[in-house]
VOVEX-132693 format. One record per residue: x, y, z of N, C-alpha, C in turn; residue number from 0. Coordinates in Angstrom, 3 decimals. Example, Ala and Ser with C-alpha at 12.3 -4.5 7.8 and 13.67 -1.06 7.14 Angstrom:
! residues 2
((13.190, -5.690, 7.800), (12.300, -4.500, 7.800), (13.200, -3.300, 7.800), 0)
((12.850, -2.250, 7.080), (13.670, -1.060, 7.140), (12.900, 0.030, 7.870), 1)
! end
This chain:
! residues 82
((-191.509, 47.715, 69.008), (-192.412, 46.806, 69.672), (-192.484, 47.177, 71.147), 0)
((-193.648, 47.160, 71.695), (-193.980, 47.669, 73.315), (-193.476, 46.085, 73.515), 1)
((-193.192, 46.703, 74.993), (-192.240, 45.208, 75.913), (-193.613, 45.145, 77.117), 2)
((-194.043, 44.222, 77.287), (-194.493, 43.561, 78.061), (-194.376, 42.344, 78.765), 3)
((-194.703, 42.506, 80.076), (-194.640, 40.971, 80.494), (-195.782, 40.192, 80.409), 4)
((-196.861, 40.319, 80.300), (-198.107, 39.737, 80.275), (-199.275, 40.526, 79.420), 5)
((-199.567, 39.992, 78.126), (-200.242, 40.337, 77.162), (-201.473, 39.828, 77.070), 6)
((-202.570, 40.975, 77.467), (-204.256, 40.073, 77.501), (-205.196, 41.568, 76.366), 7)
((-205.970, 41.078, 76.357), (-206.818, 41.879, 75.257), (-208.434, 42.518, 76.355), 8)
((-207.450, 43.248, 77.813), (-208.407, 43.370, 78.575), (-208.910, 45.141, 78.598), 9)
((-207.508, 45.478, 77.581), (-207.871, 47.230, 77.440), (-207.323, 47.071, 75.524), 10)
((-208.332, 47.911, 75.037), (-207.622, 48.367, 73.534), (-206.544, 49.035, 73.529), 11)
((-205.360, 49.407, 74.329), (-204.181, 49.855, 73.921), (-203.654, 49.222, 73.494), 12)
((-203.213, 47.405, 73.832), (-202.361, 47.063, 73.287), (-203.164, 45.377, 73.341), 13)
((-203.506, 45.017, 71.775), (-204.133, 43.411, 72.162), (-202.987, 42.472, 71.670), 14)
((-203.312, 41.181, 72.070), (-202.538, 39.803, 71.678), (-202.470, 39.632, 69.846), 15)
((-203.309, 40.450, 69.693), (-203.275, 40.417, 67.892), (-202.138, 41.311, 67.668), 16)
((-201.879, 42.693, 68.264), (-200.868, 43.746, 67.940), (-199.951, 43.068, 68.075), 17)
((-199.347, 42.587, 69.567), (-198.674, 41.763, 70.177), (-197.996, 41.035, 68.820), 18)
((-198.591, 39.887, 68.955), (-198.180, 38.948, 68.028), (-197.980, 38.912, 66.879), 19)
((-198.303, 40.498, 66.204), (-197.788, 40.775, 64.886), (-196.833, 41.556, 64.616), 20)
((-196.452, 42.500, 66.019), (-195.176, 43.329, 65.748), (-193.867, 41.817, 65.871), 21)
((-194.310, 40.783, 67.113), (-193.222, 40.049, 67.185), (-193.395, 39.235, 65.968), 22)
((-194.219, 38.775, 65.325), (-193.940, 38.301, 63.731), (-193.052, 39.036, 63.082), 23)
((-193.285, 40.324, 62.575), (-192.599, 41.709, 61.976), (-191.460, 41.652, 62.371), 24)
((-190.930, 41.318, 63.810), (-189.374, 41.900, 64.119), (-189.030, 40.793, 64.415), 25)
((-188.750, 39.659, 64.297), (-188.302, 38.648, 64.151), (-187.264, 38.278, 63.680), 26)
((-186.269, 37.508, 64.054), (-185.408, 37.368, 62.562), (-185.562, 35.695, 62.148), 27)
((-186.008, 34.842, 62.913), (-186.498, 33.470, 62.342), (-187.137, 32.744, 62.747), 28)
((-187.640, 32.971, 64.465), (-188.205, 32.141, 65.155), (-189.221, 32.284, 66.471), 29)
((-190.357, 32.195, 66.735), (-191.597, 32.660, 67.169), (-191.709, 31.447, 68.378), 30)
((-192.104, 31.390, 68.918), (-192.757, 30.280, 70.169), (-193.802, 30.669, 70.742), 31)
((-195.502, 29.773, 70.490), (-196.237, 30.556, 71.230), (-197.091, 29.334, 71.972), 32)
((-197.592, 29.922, 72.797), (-198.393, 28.951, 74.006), (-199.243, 29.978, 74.294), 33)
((-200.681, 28.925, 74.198), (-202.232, 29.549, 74.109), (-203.274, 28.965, 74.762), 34)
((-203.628, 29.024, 75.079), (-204.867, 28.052, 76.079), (-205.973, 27.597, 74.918), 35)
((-205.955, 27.955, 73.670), (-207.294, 27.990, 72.618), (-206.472, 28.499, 71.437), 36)
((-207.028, 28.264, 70.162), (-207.348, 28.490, 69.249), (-208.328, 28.526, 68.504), 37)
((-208.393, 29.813, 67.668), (-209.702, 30.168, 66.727), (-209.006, 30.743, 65.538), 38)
((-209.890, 30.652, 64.343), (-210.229, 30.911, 63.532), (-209.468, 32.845, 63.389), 39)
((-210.589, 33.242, 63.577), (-210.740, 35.100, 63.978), (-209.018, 35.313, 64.548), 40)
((-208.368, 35.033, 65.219), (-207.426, 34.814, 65.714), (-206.028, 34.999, 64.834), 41)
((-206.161, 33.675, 63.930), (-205.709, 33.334, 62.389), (-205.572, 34.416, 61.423), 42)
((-207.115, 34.862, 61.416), (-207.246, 35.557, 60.215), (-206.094, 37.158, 60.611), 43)
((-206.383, 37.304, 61.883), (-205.758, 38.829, 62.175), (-203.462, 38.852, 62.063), 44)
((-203.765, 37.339, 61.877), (-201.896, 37.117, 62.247), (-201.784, 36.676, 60.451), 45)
((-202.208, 36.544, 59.755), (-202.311, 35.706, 58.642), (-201.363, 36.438, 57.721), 46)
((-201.658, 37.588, 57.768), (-200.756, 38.278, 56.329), (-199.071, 38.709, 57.202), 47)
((-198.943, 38.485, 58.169), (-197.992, 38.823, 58.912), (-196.891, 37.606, 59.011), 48)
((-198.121, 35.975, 58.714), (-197.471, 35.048, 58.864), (-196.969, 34.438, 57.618), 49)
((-197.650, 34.958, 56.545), (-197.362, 34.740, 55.550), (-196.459, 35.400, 54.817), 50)
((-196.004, 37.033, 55.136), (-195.010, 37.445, 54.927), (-193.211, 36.923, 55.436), 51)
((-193.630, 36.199, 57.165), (-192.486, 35.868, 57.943), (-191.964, 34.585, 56.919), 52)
((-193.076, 33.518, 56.171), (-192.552, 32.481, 55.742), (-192.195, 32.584, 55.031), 53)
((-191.678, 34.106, 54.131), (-190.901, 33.993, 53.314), (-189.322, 33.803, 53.195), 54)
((-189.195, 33.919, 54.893), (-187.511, 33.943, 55.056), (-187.122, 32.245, 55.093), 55)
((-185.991, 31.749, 54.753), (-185.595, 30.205, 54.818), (-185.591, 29.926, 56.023), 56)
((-185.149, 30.721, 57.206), (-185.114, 30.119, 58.068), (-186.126, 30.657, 59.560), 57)
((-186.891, 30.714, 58.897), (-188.200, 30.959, 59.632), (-188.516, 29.477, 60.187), 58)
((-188.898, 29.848, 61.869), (-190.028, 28.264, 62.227), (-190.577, 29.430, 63.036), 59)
((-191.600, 28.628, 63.414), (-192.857, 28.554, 64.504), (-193.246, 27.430, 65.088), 60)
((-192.773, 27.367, 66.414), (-193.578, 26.423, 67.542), (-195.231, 27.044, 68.023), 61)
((-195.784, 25.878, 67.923), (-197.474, 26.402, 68.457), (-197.480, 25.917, 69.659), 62)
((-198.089, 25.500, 70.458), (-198.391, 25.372, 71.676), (-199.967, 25.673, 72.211), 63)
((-200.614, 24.702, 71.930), (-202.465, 24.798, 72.300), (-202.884, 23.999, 73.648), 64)
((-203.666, 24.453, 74.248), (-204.235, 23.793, 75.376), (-205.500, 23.131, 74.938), 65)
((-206.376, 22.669, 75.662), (-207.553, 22.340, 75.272), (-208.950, 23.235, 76.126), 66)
((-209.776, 22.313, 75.785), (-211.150, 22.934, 76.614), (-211.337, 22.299, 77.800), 67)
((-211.323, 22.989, 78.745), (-211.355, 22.551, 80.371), (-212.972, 21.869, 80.366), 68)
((-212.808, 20.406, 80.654), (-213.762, 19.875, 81.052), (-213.960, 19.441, 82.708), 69)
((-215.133, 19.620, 83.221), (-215.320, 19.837, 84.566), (-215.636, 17.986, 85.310), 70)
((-214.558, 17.751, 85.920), (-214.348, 16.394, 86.324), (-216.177, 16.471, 87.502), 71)
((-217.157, 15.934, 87.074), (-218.151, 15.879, 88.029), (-218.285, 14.533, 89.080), 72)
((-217.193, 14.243, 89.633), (-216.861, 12.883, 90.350), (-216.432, 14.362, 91.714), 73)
((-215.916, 14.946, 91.059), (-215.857, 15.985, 92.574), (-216.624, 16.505, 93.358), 74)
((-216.955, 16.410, 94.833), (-218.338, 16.999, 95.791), (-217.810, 18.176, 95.921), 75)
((-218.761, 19.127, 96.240), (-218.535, 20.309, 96.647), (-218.422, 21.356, 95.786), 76)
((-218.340, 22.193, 96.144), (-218.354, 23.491, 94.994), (-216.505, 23.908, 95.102), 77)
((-216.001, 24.959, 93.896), (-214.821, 25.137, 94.132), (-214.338, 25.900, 94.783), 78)
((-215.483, 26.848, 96.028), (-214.786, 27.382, 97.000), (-214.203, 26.450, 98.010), 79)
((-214.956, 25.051, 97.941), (-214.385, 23.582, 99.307), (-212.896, 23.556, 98.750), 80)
((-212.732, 23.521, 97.395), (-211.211, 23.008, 97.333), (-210.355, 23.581, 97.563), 81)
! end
């Protein structure tokens, strides 16, 4: 598994899908992830990886989702003022 400190899908060498399926793969029971979003497409690319990990007994997974940034319009100014 490549070691990184910060994993984005901003060059094809190495995406958050690779990422997150070698650390599924080398695992020995337990995953923690924190995401700003979830999708679908996302799912499908971790799916057979996740479904292989749940075969061990002592497998977990913590999720961790953010939501969709909604824009408070009670604020003046544009966000270079703030």
């Amino acid at each position: 598994m490549k070691k990184k400190e910060i994993v984005d899908n901003e060059t094809d060498n190495y995406t958050m899908g690779e990422f997150l399926n070698d650390s599924i793969s080398n695992t020995s029971s337990k995953i923690d992830v924190a995401s700003g979003y979830f999708n679908t497409t996302g799912f499908a690319i971790l799916r057979s990886s996740l479904w292989k990990a749940t075969e061990s007994n002592d497998f977990r997974m913590r999720l961790l989702f953010g939501r969709e940034a909604i824009q408070d319009k009670t604020i003046e100014g544009t966000p270079e003022d703030l």
